[in-house]
N, C-alpha and C positions, 0 to 999 in steps of 0.2 A: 504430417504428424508433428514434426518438427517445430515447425509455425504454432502451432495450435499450443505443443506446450511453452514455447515462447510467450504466448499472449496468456495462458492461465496464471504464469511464473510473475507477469505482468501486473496481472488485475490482481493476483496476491500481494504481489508489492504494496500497488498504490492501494490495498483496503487497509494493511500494516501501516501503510503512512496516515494515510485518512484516521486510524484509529489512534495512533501516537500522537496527531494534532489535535485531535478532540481532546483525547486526554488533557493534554498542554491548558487546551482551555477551560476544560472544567477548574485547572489548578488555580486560573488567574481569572475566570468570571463568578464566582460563586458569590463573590461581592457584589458585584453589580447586576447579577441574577436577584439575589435578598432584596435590593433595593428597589428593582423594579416590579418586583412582586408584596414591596412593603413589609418584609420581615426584618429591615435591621433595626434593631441590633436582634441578630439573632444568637446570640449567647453572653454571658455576663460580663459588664464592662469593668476591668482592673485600674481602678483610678488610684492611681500613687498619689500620697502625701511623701513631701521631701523631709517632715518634720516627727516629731514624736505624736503621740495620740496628747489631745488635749489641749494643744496650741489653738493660735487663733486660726489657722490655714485649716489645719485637720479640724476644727469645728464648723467653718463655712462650706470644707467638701463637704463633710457627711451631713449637715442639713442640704446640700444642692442632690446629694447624692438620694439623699429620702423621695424627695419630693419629686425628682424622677420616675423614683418605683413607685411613690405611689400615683401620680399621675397619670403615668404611662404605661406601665406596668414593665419597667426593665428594670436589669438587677446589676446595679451599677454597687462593686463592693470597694472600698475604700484599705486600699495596704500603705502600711504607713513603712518607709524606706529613706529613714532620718541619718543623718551625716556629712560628714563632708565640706558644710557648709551649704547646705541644702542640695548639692552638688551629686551624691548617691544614686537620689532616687530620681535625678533629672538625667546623667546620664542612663540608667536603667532604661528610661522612659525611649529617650533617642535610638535606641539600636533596637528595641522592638519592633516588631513587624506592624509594619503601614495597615492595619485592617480595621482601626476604630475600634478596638476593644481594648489599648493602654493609651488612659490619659493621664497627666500629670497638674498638679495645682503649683502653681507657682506665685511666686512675687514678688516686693520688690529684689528682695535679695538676691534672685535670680536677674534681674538687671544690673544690678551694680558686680554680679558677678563675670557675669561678660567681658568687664573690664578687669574688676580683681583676679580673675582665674584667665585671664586670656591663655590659651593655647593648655591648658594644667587640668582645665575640668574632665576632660573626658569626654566631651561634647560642646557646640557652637550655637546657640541659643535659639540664633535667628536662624540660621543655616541646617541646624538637623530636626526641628519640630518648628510646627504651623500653630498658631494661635485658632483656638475653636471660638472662646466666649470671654468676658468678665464677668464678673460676679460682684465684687463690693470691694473696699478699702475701709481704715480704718485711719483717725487722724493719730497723729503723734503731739505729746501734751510735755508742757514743761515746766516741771516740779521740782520743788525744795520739798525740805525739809518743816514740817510747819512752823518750827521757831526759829527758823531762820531770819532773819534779818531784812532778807530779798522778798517784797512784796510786791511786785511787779516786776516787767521786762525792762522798765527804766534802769529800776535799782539793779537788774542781772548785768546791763551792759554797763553800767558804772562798775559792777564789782568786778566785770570780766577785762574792764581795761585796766586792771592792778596785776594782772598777769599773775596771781593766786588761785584764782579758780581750780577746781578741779571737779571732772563729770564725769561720770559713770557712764558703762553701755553695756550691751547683752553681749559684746565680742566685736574682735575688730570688723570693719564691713558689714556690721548690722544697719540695719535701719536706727536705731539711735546713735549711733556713732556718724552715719553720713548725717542726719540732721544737725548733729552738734557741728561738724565741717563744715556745711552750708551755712550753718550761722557763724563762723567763726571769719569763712571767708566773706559774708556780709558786713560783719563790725569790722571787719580789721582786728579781732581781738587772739589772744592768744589763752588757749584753757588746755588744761592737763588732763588729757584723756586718759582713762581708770577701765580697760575692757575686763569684766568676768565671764563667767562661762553660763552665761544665761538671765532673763532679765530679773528672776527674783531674789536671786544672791544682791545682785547689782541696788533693788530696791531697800531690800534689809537694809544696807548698809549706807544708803542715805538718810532710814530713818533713824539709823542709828545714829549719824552723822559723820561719817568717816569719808563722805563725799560732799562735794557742795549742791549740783544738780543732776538732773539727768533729763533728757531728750529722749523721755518714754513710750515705747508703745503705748495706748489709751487705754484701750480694754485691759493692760496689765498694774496700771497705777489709779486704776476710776477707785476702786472700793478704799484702797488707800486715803485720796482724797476725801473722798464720801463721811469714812470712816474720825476723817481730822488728824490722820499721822503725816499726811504731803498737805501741802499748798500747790495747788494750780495756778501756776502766771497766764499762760495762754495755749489753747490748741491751733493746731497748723491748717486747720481749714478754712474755707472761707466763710462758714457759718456754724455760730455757736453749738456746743454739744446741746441736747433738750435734756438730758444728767445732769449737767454743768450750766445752768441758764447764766449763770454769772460771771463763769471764765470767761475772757474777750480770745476772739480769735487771733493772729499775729498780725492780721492785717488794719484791726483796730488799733492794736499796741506798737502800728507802726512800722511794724516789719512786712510790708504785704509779699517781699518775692522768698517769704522762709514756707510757704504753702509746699507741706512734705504730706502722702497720701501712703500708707503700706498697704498697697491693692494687691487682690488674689486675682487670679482668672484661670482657665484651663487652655492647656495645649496637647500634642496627640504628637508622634512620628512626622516626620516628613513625607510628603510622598503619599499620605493619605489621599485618595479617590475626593474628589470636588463634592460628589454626591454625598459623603459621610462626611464631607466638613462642613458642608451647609446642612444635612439633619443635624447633627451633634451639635453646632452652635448656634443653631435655632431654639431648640429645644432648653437646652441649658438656659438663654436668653429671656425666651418666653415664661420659665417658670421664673427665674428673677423678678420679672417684671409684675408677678402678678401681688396685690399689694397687703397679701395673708404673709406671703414672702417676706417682703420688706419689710415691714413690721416687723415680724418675727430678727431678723438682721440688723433691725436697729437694737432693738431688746438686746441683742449679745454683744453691743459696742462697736457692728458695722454702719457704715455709709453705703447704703445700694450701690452699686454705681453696674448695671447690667448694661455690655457692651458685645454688639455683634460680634463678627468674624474678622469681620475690611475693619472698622474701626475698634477694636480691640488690638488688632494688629497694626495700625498706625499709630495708637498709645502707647503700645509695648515697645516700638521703634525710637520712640521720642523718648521713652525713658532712660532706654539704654544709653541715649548721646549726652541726655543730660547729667547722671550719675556719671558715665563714663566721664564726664570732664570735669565734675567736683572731684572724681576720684584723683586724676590724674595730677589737677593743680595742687589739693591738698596733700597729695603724697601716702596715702591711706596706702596700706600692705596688710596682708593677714595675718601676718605674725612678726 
């Protein structure tokens, strides 16, 4: 009898274990259950923006984010988590749980922050979130004043070698400020950097004339142009705007290694499941690609530029070494 309840006390155990390990797995397969059944994303995906609503970043998520639902029919909601130095809503992004329902829009700023925030942000760029997709970039244009003086990139670097200049940016470590350093460290010139707290203060007051240039975001200074309050010297791409058929690119104007791109793309958690990094940056990719898309992305003052998973993520690698080492030689700090 003895025996006997020995082996019931037994087989009780091991069904207790057997049901505590099941458990276990239901906690850690239900991901990879969804997917092999074809239901992910099976609940709404939280895509941070690091930025305000209305930016360029927050306008290329939630057109990627539409075109999602309506293609697919997933319900990708866009939270915009602005601060920091876009640094907020990137660390938020990192310490969420690895499950393909928070992704993040990033850019360039997010690369040169790598370096500007080493060890401060709250997160490690390449080390706590995976690149899912790219999405587009936007070039960066550089404008006076219309009655300015300066009517080409000629007459910019004559005037910048008087060591007068002075230029504008949206804040330190923006994207117009590392272009103006990139170009600074290409002439050999020296220009009085003017950061404000954002790009449209910054443009006011060059057409007011309180600054000499600025190394603009595109989509921020186009209607300006358009309008006849700036002059466009040249855009940083390598092919002209079709807005601007008559700005020359910098590689025209002679400058070909000043080619600055402010690219978005999407990233997720570390640690994401291979199977949700390859649907989610497929998907994102595949609607880029399609040419109702792009279109529509030129129309808002982007450049397509739709980039897988592997190569998205070897672009974002290259950006960061490159920023990181304008940053470094020019001495850029955030405050």
């Amino acid at each position: 009898m003895q025996r006997n309840n020995d082996t019931s006390v037994d087989t009780g155990r091991r069904q207790v274990l057997c049901a505590g390990a099941a458990a276990g797995l239901m906690g850690i397969l239900p991901l990879g259950n969804a997917l092999a059944q074809g239901k992910w994303p099976a609940q709404p995906i939280n895509y941070v923006v690091p930025f305000p609503p209305g930016g360029l970043t927050d306008v290329a998520a939630r057109t990627v984010a539409k075109a999602l639902n309506d293609a697919r029919g997933w319900n990708v909601i866009i939270e915009n988590k602005p601060g920091g130095n876009a640094n907020i809503g990137a660390a938020f992004v990192a310490r969420a749980q690895a499950d393909g329902y928070t992704w993040l829009a990033i850019t360039l700023s997010h690369a040169a922050n790598a370096t500007l925030f080493e060890g401060k942000a709250g997160y490690d760029l390449m080390k706590d979130l995976t690149p899912l997709a790219g999405l587009a970039s936007s070039s960066m244009m550089v404008v006076v004043n219309a009655k300015s003086p300066i009517k080409n990139m000629a007459d910019l670097r004559k005037a910048a070698e008087t060591g007068k200049l002075t230029a504008a940016s949206s804040g330190n470590g923006t994207p117009p400020h590392l272009t103006l350093a990139l170009y600074q460290k290409l002439t050999g010139t020296k220009i009085m950097h003017v950061p404000y707290k954002g790009g449209a203060p910054s443009l006011t007051d060059l057409m007011g004339g309180h600054v000499d240039v600025i190394f603009s975001n595109y989509p921020e200074s186009l209607a300006h142009v358009q309008a006849g309050s700036l002059r466009a010297l040249a855009v940083t791409t390598r092919q002209r705007s079709p807005d601007l058929p008559d700005v020359p690119t910098v590689g025209e104007a002679g400058m070909p290694e000043l080619i600055v791109e402010n690219f978005t793309g999407v990233m997720a958690p570390k640690g994401l499941p291979p199977e949700v990094v390859e649907a989610a940056g497929e998907a994102i990719a595949a609607e880029m690609r399609k040419p109702a898309m792009q279109q529509g992305m030129v129309k808002l003052g982007f450049i397509p530029r739709p980039r897988g998973t592997a190569e998205f993520g070897t672009y974002l690698s290259a950006e960061v070494k490159r920023w990181g080492k304008i940053i470094k030689e020019a001495g850029i700090q955030t405050a």
